[in-house]
py3Dmol code that shows the C-alpha trace and the ligand (Angstrom):
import py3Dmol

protein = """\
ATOM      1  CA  UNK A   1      47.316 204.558 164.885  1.00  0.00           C
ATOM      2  CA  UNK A   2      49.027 206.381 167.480  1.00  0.00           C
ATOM      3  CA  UNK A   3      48.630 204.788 170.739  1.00  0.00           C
ATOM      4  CA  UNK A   4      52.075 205.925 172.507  1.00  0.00           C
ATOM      5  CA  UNK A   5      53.882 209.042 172.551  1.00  0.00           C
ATOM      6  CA  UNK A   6      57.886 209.724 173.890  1.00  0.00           C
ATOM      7  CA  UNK A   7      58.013 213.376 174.426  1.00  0.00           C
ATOM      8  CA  UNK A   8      61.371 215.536 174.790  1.00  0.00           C
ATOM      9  CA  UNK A   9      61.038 217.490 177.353  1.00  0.00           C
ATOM     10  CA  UNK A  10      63.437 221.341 176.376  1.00  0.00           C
ATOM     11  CA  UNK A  11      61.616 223.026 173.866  1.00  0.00           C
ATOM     12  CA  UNK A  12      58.848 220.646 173.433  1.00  0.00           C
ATOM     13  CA  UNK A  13      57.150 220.265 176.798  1.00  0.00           C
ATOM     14  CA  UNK A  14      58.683 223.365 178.288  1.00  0.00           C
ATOM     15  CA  UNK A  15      60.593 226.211 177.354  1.00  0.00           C
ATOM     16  CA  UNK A  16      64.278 226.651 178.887  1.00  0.00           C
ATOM     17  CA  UNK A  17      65.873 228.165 176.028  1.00  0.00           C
ATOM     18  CA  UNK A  18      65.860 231.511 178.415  1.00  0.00           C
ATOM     19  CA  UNK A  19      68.139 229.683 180.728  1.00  0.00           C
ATOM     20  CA  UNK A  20      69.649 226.969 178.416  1.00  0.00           C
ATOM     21  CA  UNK A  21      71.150 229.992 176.365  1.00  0.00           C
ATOM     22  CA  UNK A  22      72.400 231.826 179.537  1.00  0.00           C
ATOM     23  CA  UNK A  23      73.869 228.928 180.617  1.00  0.00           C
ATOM     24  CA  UNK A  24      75.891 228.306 177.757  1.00  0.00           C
ATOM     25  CA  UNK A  25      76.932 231.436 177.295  1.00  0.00           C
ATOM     26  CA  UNK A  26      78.581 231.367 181.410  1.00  0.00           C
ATOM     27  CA  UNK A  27      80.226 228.741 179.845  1.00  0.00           C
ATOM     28  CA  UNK A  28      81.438 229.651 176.304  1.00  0.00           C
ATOM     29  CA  UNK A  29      82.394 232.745 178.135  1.00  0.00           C
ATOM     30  CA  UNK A  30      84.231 230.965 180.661  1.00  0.00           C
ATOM     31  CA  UNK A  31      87.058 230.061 178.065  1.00  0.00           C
ATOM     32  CA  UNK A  32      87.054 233.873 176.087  1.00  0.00           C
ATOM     33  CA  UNK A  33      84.173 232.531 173.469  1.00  0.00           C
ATOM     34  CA  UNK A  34      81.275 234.927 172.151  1.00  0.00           C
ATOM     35  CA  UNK A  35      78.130 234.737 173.227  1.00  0.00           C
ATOM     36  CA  UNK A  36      75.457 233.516 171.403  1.00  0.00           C
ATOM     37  CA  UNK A  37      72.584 235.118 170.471  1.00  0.00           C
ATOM     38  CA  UNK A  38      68.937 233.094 170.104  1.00  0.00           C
ATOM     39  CA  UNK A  39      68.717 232.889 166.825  1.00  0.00           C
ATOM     40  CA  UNK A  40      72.428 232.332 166.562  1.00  0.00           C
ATOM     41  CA  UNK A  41      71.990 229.124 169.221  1.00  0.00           C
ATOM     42  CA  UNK A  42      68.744 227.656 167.251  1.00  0.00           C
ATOM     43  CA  UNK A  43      71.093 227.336 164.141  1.00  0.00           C
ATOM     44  CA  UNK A  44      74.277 226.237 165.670  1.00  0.00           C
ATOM     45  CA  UNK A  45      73.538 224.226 169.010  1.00  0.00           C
ATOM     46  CA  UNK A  46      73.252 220.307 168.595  1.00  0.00           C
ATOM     47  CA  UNK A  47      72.424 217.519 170.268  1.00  0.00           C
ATOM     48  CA  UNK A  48      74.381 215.065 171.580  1.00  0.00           C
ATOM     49  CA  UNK A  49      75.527 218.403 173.371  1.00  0.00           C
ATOM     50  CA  UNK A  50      78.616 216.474 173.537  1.00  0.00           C
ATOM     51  CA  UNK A  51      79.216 217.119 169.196  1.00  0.00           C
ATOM     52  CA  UNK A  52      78.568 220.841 170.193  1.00  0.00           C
ATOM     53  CA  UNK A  53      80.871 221.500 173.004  1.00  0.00           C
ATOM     54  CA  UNK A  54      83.957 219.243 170.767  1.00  0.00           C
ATOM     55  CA  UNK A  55      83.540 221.378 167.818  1.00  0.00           C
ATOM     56  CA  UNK A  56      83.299 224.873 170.086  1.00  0.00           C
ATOM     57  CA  UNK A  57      85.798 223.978 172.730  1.00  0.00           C
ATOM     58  CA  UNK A  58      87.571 220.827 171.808  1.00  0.00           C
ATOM     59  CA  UNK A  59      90.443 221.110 174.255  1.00  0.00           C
ATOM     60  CA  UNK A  60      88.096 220.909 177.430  1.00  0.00           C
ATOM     61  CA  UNK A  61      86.577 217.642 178.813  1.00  0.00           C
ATOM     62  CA  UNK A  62      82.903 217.629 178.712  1.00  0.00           C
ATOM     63  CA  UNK A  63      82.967 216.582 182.511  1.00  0.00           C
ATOM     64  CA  UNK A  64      84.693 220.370 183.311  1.00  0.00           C
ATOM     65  CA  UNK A  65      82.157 222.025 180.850  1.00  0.00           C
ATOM     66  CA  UNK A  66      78.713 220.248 182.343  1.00  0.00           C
ATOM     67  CA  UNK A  67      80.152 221.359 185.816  1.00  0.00           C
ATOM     68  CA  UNK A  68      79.890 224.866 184.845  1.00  0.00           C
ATOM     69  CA  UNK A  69      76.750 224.688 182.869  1.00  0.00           C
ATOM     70  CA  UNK A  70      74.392 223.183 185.869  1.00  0.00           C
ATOM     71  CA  UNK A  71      76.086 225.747 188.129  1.00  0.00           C
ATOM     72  CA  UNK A  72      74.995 228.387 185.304  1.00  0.00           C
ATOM     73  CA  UNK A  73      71.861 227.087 184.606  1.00  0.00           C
ATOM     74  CA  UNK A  74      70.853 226.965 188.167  1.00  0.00           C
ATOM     75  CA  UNK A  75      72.219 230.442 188.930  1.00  0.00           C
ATOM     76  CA  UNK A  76      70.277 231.668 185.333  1.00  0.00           C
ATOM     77  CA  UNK A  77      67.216 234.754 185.918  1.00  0.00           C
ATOM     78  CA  UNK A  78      65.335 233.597 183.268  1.00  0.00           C
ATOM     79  CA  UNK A  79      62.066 231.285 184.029  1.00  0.00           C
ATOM     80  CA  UNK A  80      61.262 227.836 183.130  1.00  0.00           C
ATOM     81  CA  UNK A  81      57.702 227.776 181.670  1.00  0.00           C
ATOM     82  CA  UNK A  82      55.355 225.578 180.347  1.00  0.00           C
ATOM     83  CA  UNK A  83      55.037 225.743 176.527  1.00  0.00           C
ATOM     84  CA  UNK A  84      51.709 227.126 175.197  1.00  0.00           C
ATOM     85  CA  UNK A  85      49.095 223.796 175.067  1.00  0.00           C
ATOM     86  CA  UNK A  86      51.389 221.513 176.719  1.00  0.00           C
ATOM     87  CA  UNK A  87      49.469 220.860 179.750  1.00  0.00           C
ATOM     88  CA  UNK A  88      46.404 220.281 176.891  1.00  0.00           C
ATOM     89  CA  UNK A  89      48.456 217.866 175.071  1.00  0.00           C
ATOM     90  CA  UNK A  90      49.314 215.472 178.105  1.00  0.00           C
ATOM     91  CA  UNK A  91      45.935 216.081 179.681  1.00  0.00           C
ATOM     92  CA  UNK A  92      44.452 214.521 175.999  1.00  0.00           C
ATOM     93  CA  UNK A  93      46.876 212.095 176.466  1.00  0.00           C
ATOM     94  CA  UNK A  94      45.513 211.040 179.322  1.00  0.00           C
ATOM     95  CA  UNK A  95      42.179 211.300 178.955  1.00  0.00           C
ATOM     96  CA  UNK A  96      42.082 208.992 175.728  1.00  0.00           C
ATOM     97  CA  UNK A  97      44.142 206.338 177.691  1.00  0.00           C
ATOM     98  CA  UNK A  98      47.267 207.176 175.516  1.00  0.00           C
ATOM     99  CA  UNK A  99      50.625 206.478 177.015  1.00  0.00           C
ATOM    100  CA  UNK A 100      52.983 208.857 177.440  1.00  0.00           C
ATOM    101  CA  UNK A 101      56.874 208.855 178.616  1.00  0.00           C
ATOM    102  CA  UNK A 102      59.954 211.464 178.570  1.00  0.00           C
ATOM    103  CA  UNK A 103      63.060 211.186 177.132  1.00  0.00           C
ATOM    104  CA  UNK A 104      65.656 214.016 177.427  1.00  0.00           C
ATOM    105  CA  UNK A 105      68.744 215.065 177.666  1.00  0.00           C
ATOM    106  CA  UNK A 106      68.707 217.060 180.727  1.00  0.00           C
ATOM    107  CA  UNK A 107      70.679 216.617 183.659  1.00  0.00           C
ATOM    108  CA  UNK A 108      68.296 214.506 186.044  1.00  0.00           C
ATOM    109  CA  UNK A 109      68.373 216.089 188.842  1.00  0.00           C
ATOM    110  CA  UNK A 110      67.319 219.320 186.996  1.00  0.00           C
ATOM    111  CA  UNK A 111      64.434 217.387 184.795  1.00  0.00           C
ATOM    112  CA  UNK A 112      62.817 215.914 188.351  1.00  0.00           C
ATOM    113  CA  UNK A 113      63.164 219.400 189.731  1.00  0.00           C
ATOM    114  CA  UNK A 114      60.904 220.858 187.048  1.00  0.00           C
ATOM    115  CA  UNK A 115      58.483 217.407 186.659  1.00  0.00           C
ATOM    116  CA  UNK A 116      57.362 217.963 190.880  1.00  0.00           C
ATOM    117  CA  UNK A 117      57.066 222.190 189.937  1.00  0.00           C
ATOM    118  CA  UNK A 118      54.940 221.424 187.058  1.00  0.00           C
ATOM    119  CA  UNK A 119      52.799 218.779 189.111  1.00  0.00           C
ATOM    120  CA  UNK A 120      53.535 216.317 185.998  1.00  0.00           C
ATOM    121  CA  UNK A 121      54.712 213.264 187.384  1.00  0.00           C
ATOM    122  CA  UNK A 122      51.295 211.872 186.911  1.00  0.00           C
ATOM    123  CA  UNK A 123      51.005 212.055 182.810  1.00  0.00           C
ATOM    124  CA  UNK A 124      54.161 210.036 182.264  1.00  0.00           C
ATOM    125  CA  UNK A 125      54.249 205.941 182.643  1.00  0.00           C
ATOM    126  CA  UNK A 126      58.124 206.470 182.863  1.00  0.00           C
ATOM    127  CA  UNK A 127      61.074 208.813 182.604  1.00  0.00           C
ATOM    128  CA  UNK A 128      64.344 208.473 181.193  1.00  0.00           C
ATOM    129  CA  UNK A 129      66.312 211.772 181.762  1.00  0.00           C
ATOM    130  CA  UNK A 130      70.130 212.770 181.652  1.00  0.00           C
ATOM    131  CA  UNK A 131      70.106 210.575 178.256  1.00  0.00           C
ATOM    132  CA  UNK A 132      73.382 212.004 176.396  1.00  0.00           C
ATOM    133  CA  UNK A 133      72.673 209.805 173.306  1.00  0.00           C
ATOM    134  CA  UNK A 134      68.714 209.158 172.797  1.00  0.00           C
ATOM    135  CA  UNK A 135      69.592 206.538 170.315  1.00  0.00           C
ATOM    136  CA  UNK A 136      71.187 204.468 172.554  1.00  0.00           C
ATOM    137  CA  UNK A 137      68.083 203.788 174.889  1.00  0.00           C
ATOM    138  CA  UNK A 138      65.253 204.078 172.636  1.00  0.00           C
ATOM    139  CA  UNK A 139      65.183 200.357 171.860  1.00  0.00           C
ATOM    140  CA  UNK A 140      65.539 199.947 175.543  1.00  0.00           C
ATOM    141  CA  UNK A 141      62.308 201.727 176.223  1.00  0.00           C
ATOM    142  CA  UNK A 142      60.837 200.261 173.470  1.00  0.00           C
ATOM    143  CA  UNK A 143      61.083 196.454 174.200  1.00  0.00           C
ATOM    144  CA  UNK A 144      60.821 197.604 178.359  1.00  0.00           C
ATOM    145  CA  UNK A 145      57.527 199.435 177.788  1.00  0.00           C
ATOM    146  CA  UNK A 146      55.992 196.982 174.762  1.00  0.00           C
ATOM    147  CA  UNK A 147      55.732 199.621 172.560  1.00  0.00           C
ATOM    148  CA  UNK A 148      54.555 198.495 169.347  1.00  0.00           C
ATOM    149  CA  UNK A 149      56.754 200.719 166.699  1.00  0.00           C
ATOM    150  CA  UNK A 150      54.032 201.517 164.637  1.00  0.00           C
ATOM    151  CA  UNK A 151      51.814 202.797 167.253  1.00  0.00           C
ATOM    152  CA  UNK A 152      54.587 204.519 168.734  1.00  0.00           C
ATOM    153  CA  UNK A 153      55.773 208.175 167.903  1.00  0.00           C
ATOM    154  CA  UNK A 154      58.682 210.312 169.721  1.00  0.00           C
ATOM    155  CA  UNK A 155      57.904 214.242 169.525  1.00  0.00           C
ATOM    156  CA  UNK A 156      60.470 216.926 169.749  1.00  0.00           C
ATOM    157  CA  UNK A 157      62.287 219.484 168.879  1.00  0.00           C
ATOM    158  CA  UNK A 158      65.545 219.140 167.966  1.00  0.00           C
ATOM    159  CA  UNK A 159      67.234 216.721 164.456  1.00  0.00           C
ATOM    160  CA  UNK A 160      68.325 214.443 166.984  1.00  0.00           C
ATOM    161  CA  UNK A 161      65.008 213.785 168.168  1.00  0.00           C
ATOM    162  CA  UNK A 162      64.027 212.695 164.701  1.00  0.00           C
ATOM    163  CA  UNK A 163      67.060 211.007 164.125  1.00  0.00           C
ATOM    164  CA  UNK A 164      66.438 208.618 167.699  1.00  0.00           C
ATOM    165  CA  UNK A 165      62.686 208.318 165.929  1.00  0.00           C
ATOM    166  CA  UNK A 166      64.080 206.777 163.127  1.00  0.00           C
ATOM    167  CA  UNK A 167      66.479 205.060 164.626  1.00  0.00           C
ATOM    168  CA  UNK A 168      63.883 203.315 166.854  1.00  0.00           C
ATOM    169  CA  UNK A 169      61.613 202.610 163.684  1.00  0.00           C
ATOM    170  CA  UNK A 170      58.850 204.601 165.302  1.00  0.00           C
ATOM    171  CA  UNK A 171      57.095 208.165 163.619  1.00  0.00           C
ATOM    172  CA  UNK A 172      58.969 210.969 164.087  1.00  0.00           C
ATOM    173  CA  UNK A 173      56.991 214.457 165.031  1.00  0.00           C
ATOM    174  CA  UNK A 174      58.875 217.588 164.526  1.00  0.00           C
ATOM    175  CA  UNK A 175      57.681 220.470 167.045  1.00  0.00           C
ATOM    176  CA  UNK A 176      58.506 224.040 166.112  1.00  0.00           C
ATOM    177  CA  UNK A 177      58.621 225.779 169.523  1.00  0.00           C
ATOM    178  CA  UNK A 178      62.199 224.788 170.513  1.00  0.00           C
ATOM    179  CA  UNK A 179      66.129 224.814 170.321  1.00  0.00           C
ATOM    180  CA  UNK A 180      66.252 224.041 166.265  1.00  0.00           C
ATOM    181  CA  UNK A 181      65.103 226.440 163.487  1.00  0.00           C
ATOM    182  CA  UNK A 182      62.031 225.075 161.248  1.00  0.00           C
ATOM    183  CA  UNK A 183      65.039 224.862 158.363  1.00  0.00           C
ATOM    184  CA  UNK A 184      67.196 222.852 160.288  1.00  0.00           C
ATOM    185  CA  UNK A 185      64.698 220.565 161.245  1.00  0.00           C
ATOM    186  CA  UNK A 186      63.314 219.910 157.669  1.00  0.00           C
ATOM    187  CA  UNK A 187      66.573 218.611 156.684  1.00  0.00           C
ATOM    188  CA  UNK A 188      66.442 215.523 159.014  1.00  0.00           C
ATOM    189  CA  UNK A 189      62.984 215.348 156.975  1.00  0.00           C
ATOM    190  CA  UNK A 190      60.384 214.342 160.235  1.00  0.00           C
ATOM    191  CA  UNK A 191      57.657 212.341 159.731  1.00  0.00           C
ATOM    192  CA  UNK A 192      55.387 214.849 160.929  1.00  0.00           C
ATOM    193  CA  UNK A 193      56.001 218.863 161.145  1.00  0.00           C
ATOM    194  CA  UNK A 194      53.662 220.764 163.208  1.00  0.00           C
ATOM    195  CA  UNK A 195      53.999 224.290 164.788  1.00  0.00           C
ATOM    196  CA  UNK A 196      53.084 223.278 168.214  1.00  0.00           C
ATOM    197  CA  UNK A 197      51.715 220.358 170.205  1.00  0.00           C
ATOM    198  CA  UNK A 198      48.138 222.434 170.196  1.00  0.00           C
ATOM    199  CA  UNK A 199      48.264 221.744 166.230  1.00  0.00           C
ATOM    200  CA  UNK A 200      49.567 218.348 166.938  1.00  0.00           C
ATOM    201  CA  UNK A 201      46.424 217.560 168.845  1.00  0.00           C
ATOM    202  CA  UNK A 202      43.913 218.844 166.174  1.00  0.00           C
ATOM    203  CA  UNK A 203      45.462 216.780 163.646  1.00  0.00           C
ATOM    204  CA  UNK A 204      45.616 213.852 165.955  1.00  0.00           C
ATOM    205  CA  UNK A 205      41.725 214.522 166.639  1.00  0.00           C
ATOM    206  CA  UNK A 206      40.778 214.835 162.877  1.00  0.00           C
ATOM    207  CA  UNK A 207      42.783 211.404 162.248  1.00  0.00           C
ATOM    208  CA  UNK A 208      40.521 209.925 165.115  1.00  0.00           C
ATOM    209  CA  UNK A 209      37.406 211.224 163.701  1.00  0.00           C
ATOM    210  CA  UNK A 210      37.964 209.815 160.315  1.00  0.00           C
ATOM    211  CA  UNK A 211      39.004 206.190 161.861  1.00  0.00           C
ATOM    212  CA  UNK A 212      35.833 206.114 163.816  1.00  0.00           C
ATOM    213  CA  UNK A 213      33.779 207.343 161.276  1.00  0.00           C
ATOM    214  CA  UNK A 214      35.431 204.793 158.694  1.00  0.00           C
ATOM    215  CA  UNK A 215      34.831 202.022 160.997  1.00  0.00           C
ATOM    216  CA  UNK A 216      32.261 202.856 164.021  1.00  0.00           C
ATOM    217  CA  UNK A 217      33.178 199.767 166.185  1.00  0.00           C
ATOM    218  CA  UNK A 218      37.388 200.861 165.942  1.00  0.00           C
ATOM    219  CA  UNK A 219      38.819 201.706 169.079  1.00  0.00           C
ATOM    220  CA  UNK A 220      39.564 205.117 169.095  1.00  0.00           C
ATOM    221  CA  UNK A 221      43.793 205.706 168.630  1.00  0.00           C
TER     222      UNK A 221
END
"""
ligand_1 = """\
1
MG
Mg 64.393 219.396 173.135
"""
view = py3Dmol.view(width=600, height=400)
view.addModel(protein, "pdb")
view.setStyle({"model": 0}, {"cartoon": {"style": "trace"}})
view.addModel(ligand_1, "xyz")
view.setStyle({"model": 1}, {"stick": {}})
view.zoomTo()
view.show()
């Protein structure tokens, strides 16, 4: 059972795609490109950002390009929020005695800026932010954190948030309220597909239920 979850934080925790797509499009604009809509950034952006920004502009270092994007994306009128049953989903988290960690992409100093305005720093045994490539660290955590694999689950929004999952032999959960159209993620084929972490924690419940009631004495995970 699940004992340990790795959240993203963009689109799974919180919702920047206001910003996130205002940013990029200071930047795409910055070298004569056309801006992208939403629905037209759910389909196309990727992560590593870096395979993005090489196919869109692959004359540019990525060093020049994430210069004007944190300049953009700290100038950007749209809000940060929390996502719909977030705070419920770390608060259950918490109140079971489940662990819970971030792993994102974000630049750091952004990602701690928004964990202290949320009042989160509390949920999360550790952070690991500014994380280019998740699949590079997620062993890392992993062995750092004794995470056993198969209690172990990373949740988020994006393919390569399933693809670190599988990478780190732990249960992928897909979460619908981000950067990547439902379509796009089915491809990567997620362990788990749910349309927000409010459904995620009524299925988790319902699994609980059934364990306890299967074996009164288990522990509940
Ligand atoms: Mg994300």
């Amino acid at each position: 059972m699940l004992r340990n979850f790795i959240f993203d934080w963009s689109g799974t925790l919180v919702d920047d795609l206001g910003p996130v797509i205002e940013a990029t499009n200071a930047v795409l604009g910055r070298y004569g490109l056309a801006a992208l809509d939403r629905e037209a950034f759910r389909r196309q952006f990727r992560l590593p950002y870096r395979e993005f920004y090489a196919e869109v502009l692959p004359a540019v270092p990525l060093e020049e390009l994430e210069g004007h994007f944190r300049l953009a994306f700290a100038a950007a009128a749209s809000p940060v929020t929390v996502l719909p049953h977030a705070r419920e989903k770390l608060e259950w988290c918490r109140a079971l005695g489940l662990r819970a960690f971030v792993l994102t992409s974000m630049d750091a100093s952004a990602f701690e800026q928004q964990l202290d305005a949320f009042g989160w720093r509390h949920h999360f045994e550790a952070t690991y932010a500014g994380v280019l490539d998740k699949r590079r660290v997620i062993h890392r955590i992993l062995a750092t954190h004794q995470l056993v694999p198969a209690e172990t689950a990373f949740v988020g929004d994006m393919t390569h948030d399933v693809e670190t999952a599988r990478h780190g032999g732990i249960t992928s959960i897909a979460v619908l309220t981000g950067y990547n159209h439902a379509e796009v993620l089915a491809a990567v084929r997620p362990d788990l597909t749910v349309a927000d972490l409010g459904a995620l924690r009524e299925l988790l419940d319902l699994r609980h239920a059934a364990t306890a009631a299967a074996d009164p004495s288990a522990i509940p995970s």
